[in-house]
SEDREN-840239 format. One record per residue: residue number from 1; chain; x, y, z of N, C-alpha, C in turn. Coordinates in steps of 0.2 Angstrom, whole numbers. Example, Ala and Ser with C-alpha at 12.3 -4.5 7.8 and 13.67 -1.06 7.14 Angstrom:
R  nr kette   npx   npy   npz  capx  capy  capz   cpx   cpy   cpz
R   1     A    66   -28    39    62   -22    39    66   -16    39
R   2     A    64   -11    35    68    -5    36    64     0    39
***
This chain:
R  nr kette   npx   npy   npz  capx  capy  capz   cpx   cpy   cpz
R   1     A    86   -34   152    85   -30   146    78   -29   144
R   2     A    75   -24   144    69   -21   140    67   -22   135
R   3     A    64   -27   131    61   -26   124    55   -22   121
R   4     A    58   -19   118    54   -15   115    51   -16   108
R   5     A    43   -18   104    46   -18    97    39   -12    97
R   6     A    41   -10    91    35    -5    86    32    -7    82
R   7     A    25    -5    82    20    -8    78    18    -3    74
R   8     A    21    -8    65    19     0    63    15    -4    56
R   9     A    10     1    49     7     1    46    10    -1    40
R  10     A     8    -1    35    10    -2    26    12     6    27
R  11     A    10     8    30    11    17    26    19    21    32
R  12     A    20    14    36    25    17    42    23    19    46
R  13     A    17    20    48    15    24    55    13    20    60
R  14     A    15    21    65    15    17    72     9    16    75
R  15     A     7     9    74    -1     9    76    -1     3    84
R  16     A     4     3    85     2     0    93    12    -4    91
R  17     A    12    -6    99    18    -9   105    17   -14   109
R  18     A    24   -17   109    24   -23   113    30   -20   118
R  19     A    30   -21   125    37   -20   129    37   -28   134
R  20     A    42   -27   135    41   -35   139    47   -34   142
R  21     A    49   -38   148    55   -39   153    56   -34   154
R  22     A    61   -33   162    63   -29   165    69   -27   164
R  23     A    73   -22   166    78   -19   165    80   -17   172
R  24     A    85   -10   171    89    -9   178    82    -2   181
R  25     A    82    -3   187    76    -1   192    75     6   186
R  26     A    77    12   188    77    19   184    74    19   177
R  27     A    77    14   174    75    12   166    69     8   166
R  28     A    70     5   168    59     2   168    55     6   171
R  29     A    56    10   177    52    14   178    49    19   174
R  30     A    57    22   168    55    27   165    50    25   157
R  31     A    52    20   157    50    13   149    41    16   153
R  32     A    41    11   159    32    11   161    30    17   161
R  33     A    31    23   163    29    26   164    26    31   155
R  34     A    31    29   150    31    34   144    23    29   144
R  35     A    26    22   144    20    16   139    15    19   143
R  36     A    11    20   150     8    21   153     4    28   153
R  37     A     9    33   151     5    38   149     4    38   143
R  38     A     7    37   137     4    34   130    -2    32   131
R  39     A    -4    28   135   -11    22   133   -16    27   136
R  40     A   -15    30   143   -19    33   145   -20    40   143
R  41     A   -16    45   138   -16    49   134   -22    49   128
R  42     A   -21    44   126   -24    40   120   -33    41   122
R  43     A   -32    36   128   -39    34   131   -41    40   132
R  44     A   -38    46   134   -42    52   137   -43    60   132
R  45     A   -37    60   130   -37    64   126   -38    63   117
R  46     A   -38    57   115   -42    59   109   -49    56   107
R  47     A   -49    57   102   -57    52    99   -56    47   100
R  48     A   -51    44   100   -52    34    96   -55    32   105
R  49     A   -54    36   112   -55    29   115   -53    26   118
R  50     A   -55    21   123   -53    15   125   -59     9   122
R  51     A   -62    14   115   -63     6   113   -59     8   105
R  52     A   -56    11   106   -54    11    99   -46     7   100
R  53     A   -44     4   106   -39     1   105   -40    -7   107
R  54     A   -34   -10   107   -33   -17   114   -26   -17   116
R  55     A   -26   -19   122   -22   -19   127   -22   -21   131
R  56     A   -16   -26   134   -15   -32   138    -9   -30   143
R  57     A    -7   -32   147    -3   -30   152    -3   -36   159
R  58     A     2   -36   163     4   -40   168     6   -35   173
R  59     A     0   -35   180    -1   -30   182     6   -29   188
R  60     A     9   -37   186    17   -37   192    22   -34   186
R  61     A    22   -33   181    27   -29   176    28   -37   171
R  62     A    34   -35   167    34   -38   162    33   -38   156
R  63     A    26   -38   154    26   -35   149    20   -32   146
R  64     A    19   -28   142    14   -22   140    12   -24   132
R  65     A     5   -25   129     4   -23   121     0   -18   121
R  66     A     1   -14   114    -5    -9   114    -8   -10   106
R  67     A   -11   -11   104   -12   -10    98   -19    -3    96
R  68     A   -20     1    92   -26     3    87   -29    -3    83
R  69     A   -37    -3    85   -41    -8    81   -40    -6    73
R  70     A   -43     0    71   -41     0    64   -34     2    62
R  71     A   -29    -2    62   -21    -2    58   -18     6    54
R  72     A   -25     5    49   -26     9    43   -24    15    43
R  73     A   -31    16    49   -32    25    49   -32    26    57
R  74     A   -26    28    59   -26    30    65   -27    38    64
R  75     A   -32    41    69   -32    47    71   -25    53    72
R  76     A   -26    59    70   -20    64    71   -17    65    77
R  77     A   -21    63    82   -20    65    90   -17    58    91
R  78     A   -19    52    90   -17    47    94    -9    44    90
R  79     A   -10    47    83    -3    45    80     3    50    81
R  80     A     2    58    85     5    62    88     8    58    94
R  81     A     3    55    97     3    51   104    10    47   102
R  82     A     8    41   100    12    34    98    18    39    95
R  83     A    20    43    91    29    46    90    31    47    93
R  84     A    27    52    99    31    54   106    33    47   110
R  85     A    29    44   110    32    37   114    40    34   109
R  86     A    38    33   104    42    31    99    51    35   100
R  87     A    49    41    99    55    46   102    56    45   111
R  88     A    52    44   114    55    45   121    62    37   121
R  89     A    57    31   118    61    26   122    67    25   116
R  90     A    67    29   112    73    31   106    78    32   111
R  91     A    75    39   115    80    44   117    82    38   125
R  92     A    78    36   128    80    30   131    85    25   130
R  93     A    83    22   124    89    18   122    95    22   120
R  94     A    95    27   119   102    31   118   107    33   123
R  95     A   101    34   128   104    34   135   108    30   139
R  96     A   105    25   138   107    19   141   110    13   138
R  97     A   112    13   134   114     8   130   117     2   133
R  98     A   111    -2   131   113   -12   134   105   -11   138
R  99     A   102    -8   138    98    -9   145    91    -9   140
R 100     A    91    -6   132    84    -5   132    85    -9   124
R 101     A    82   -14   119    81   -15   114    77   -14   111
R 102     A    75   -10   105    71    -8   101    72    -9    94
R 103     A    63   -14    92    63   -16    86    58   -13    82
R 104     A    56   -14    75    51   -12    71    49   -19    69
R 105     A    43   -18    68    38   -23    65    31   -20    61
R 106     A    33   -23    53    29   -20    50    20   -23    48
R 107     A    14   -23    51     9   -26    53     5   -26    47
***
């Protein structure tokens, strides 16, 4: 099973993720890939950066964090970013149910 938890602000808005463990082939693929293009979305297309976050990962799988340095004020694009991730692994867990668990965590 896939864990998922959301990292979110005093104000509710999702300021970085943790995923960890694998699940069934299909479903971890589609998990990495949402988390994968999130980060890299982040990093290309808005202002904040690849210094505006931290990010850890295990390059054989397992598990992934992403956080925003400042919690606070996350930018308009990168917090557009972090929802769509937010909904995809929703609409994942919907799908598949047993194979993905998602928690919130308020930071």
């Amino acid at each position: 099973m896939i864990n998922a938890t959301i990292i979110r602000n005093d104000a509710q808005q999702t300021v970085g993720f943790k995923v960890k463990n694998h699940g069934e082939t299909s479903v971890c693929a589609a998990v990495s890939m949402l988390v994968i293009n999130t980060v890299n979305s982040i990093e290309t297309l808005t202002t904040i950066g690849k210094s505006g976050f931290r990010c850890d990962y295990n390059e054989n799988g397992g598990f992934f964090t992403f956080s925003l340095k400042n919690k606070e004020h996350r930018d308009a694009q990168a917090g557009l970013l972090l929802d769509a991730l937010v909904l995809g692994l929703t609409s994942a867990k919907d799908a598949y149910p047993g194979e993905i668990k998602l928690d919130f965590l308020q930071k």
